[in-house]
C-alpha positions as CSV (number, residue, x, y, z in Angstrom):
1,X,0.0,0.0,0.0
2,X,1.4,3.5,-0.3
3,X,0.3,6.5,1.0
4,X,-3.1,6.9,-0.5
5,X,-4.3,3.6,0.8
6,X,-4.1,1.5,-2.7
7,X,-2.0,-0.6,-3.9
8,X,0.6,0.6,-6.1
9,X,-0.1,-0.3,-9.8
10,X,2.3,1.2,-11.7
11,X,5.7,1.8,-11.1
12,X,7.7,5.0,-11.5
13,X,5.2,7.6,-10.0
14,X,2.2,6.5,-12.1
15,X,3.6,6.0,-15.4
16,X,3.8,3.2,-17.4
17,X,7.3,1.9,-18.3
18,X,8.2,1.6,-22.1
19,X,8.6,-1.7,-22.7
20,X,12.0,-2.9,-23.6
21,X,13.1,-3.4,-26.9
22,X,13.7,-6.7,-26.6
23,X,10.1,-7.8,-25.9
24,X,8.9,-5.4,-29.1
25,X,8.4,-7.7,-32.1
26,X,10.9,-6.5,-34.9
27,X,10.0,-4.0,-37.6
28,X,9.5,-6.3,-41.1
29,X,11.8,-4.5,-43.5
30,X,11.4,-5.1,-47.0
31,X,13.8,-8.0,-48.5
32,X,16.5,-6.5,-50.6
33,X,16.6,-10.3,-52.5
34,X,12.9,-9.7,-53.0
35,X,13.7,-6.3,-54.8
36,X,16.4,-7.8,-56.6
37,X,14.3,-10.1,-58.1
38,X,11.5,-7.6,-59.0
39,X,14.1,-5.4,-60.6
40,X,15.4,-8.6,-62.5
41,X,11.7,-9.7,-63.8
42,X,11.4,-6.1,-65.4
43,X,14.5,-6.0,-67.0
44,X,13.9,-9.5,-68.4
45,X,10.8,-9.1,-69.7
46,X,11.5,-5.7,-71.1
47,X,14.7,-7.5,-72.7
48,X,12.4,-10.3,-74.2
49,X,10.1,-7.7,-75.4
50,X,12.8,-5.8,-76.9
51,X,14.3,-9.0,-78.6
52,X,10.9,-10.3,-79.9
53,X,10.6,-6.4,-81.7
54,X,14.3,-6.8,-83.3
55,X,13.4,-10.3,-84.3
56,X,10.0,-8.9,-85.7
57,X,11.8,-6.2,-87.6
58,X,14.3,-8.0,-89.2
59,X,12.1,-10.7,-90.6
60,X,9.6,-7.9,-92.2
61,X,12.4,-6.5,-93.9
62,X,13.2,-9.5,-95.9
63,X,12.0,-10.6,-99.0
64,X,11.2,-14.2,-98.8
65,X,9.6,-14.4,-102.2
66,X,11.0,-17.7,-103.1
67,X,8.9,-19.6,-100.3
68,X,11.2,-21.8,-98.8
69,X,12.8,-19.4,-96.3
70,X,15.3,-22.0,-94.9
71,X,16.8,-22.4,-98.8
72,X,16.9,-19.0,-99.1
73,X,19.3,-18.5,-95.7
74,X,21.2,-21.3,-96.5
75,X,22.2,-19.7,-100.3
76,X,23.5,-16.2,-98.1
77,X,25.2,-17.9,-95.6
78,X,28.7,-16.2,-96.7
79,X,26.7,-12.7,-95.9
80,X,26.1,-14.1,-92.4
81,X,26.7,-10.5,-91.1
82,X,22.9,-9.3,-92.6
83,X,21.9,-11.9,-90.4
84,X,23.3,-10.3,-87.2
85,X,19.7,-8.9,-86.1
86,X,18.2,-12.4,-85.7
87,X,21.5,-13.5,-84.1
88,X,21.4,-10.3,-81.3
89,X,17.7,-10.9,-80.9
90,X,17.9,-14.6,-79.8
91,X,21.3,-14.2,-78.1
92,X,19.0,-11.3,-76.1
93,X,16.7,-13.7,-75.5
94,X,18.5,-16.3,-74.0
95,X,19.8,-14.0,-71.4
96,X,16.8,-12.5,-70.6
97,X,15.5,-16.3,-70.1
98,X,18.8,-17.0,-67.9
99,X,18.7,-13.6,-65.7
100,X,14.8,-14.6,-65.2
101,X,15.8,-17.5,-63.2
102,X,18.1,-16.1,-61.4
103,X,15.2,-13.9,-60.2
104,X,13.2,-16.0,-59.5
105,X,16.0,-18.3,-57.2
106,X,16.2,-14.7,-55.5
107,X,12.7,-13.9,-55.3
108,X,12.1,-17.4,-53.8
109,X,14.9,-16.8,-51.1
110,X,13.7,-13.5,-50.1
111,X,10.0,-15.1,-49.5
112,X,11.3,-17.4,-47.5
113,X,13.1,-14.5,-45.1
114,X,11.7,-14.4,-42.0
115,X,10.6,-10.9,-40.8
116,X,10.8,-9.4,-43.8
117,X,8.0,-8.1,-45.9
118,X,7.5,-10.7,-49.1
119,X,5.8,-8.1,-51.2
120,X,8.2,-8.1,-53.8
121,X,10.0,-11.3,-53.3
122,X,6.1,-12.5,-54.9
123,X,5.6,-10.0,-57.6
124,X,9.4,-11.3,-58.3
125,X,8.4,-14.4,-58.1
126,X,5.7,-13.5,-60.6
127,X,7.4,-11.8,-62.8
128,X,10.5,-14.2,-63.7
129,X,8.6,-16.9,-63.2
130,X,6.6,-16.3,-66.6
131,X,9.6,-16.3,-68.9
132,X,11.2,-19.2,-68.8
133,X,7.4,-20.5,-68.4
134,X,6.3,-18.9,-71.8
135,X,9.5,-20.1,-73.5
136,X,9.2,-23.8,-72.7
137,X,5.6,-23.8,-73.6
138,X,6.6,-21.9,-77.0
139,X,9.2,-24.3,-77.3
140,X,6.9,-27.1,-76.8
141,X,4.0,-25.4,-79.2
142,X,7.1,-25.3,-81.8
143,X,7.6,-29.1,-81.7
144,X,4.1,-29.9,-81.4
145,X,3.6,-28.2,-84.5
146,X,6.0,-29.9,-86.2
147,X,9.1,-27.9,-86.3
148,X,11.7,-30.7,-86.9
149,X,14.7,-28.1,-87.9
């Protein structure tokens, strides 16, 4: 009892002591693997995008008149240097297929950080996750198709 006649319910003249630190659950930062990975699935996919455009271009420009297009590569093959736009844009595309996995290994470690926000980590995921996706189903609607090289 103190003076008053009541018990004495808080401590330190009435106030209400902070609480420590210790006991405060920690502030969830964002993941910087998670951002990593979003920053990698835009690049990517403005990469692809970018490649599929050069691709695009290059094959409008040429005059395949004579209908067998394969033939007609195969007779300027000693001018393999006009071809250097098709080259570029697959070459882009590989490493935009590559750096999306990468992304999404990232993406997938930074969800799996504990107390850390997973906000990008699974737009990340997202993101590089529908690259390599898309190109193994376009490879697979290429052989389904019958594209036998």
């Amino acid at each position: 009892m103190n003076e008053h006649g009541s018990e004495n319910q808080f401590p330190h003249n009435g106030f209400t002591p902070i609480p420590d630190a210790s006991d405060a659950e920690p502030r969830k930062t964002q993941s910087k693997l998670g951002i990593a990975s979003f920053i990698i699935g835009l690049i990517s996919i403005i990469g692809f995008i970018a490649a599929i455009i050069l691709a695009a271009s290059f094959i409008m420009d040429q005059d395949f008149t004579g209908g067998n297009i394969q033939q007609e590569i195969e007779a300027n093959m000693d001018n393999i240097e006009d071809y250097a736009p098709i080259i570029d844009a697959g070459f882009i595309i590989l490493c935009s297929v590559g750096a999306s996995i990468v992304g999404l290994i990232l993406g997938i470690v930074g969800a799996c950080a504990k107390h850390k926000r997973k906000a990008f980590s699974i737009i990340g995921i997202v993101l590089n996750a529908m690259l390599p996706v898309g190109f193994i189903g376009l490879f697979l609607l290429g052989l389904a198709l019958g594209g036998n090289g």
